[in-house]
C-alpha positions in Angstrom: 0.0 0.0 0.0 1.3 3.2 -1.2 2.1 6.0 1.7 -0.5 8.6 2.2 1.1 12.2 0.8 -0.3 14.0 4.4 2.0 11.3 6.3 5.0 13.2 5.2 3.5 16.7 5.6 4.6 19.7 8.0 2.4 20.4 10.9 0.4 23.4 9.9 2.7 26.7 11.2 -0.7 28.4 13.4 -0.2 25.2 15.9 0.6 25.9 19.3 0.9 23.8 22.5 -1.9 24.3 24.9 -1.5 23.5 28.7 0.6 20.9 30.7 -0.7 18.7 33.0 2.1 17.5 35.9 2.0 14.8 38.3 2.4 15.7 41.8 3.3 14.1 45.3 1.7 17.4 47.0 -1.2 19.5 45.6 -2.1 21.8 48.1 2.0 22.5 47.9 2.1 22.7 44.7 -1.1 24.7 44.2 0.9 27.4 46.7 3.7 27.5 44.3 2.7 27.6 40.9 -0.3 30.8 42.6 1.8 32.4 44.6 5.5 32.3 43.6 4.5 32.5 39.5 1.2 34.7 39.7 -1.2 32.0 38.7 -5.0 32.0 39.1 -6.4 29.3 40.3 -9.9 28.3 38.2 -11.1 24.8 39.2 -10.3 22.2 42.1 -11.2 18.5 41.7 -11.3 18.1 45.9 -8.4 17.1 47.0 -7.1 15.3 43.9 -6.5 18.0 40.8 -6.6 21.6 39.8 -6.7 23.8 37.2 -4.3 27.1 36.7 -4.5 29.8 34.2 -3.2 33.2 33.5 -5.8 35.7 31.9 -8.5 34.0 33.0 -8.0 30.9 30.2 -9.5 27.6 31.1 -6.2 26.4 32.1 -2.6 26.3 31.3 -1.5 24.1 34.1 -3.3 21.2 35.8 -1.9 19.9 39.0 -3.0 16.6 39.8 -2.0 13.2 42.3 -3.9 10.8 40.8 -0.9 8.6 40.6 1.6 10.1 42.9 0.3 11.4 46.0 3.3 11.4 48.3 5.9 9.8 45.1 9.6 11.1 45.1 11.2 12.9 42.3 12.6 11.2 39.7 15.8 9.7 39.6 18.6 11.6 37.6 19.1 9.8 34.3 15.5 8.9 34.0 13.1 9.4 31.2 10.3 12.2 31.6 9.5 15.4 31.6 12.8 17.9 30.9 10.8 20.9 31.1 8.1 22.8 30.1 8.3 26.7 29.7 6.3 30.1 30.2 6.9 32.5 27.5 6.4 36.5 28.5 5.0 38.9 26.2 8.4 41.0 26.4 11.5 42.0 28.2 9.9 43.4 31.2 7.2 41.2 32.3 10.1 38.3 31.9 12.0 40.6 34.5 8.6 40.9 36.7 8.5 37.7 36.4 12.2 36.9 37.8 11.7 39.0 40.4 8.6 37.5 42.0 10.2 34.2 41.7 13.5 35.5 43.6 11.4 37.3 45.9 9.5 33.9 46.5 13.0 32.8 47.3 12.4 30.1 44.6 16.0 29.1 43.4 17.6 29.4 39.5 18.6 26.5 38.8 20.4 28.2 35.2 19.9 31.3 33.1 20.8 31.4 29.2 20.6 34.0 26.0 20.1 31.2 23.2 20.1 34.6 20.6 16.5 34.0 20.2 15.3 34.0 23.7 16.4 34.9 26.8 15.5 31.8 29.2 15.8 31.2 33.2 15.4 27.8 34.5 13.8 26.6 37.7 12.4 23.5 39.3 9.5 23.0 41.3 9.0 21.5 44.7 9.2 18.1 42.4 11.3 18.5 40.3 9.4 19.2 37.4 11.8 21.7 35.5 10.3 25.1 34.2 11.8 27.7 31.6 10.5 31.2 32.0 11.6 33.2 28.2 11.0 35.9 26.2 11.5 35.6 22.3 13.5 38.1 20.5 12.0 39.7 17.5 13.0 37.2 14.0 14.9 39.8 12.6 17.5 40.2 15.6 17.8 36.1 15.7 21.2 34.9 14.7 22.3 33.6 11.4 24.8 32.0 9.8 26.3 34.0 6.7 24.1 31.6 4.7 20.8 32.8 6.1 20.3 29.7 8.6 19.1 30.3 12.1 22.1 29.7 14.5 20.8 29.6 18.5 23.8 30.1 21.1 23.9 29.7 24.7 25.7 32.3 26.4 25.0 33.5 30.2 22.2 35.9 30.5 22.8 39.1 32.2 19.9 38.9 35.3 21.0 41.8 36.7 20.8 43.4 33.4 17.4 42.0 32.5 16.5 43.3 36.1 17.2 46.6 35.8 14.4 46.4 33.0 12.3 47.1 35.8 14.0 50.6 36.9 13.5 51.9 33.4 10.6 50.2 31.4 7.2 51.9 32.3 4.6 49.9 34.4 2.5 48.0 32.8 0.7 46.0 36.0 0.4 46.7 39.6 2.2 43.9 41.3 
């Protein structure tokens, strides 16, 4: 039988990734983090067994759940799973805002990296369930290679830099 033509086709360039759903050993800790160290609102409960986050008043972008490891450890190092999952910002300064709620929250960076078309800070949470907070940079400004192809880097991003976006960038939310 002869291979469909759609089997070998691109996925349309509009798609996006929707939510994540993680697996935690806490929910009422993790609820705490995810609302009160990143700014999440908290739209649905399931008792004491899920829940549903979202910024902007969306459905949800996270759900939190211990269906299948209430109480479970993190996993091992070297294990398969989840790497990470991440939160793009509209812009420079909400990526900032966002930093500094996290530090504030005394939630620790676990890395922090200009890839030339992002700026990216990395965290886990309380299970070790890695998170990426970024900002994209404008296409034009992305590096290239003298033949036109995208080249991503990874250098060290400047947080105090990216920081002091806050001292000179207008407000654009009470926090």
């Amino acid at each position: 039988m002869a291979e469909h033509p759609i089997a070998k086709s691109a996925i349309h360039p509009e798609t996006r990734i929707g939510h994540v759903h993680l697996k935690v050993s806490d929910l009422e800790r993790s609820i705490a983090y995810y609302r009160d160290a990143f700014g999440f609102e908290l739209m649905t409960r399931y008792g004491d067994q899920a829940a549903f986050l979202s910024a902007g008043g969306y459905h949800h972008h996270l759900g939190l759940n211990v269906w299948e490891s209430q109480g479970g450890s993190r996993p091992a190092f070297g294990t398969t799973g989840l790497y990470h999952f991440a939160i793009l910002y509209p812009n420079r300064r909400e990526l900032a805002r966002a930093l500094a709620r996290l530090l504030a929250h005394g939630v620790q960076i676990g890395g922090a990296s200009d890839h030339g078309v992002s700026e990216a800070i990395y965290f886990d949470d309380p299970d070790g369930n890695g998170i990426e907070i970024y900002r994209d940079r404008d296409p034009a400004e992305w590096p290239r290679t003298a033949a036109g192809e995208l080249r991503m880097v990874t250098r060290p991003l400047d947080l105090e830099g990216l920081l002091a976006e806050l001292e000179t960038s207008p407000a654009t939310n009470d926090d």
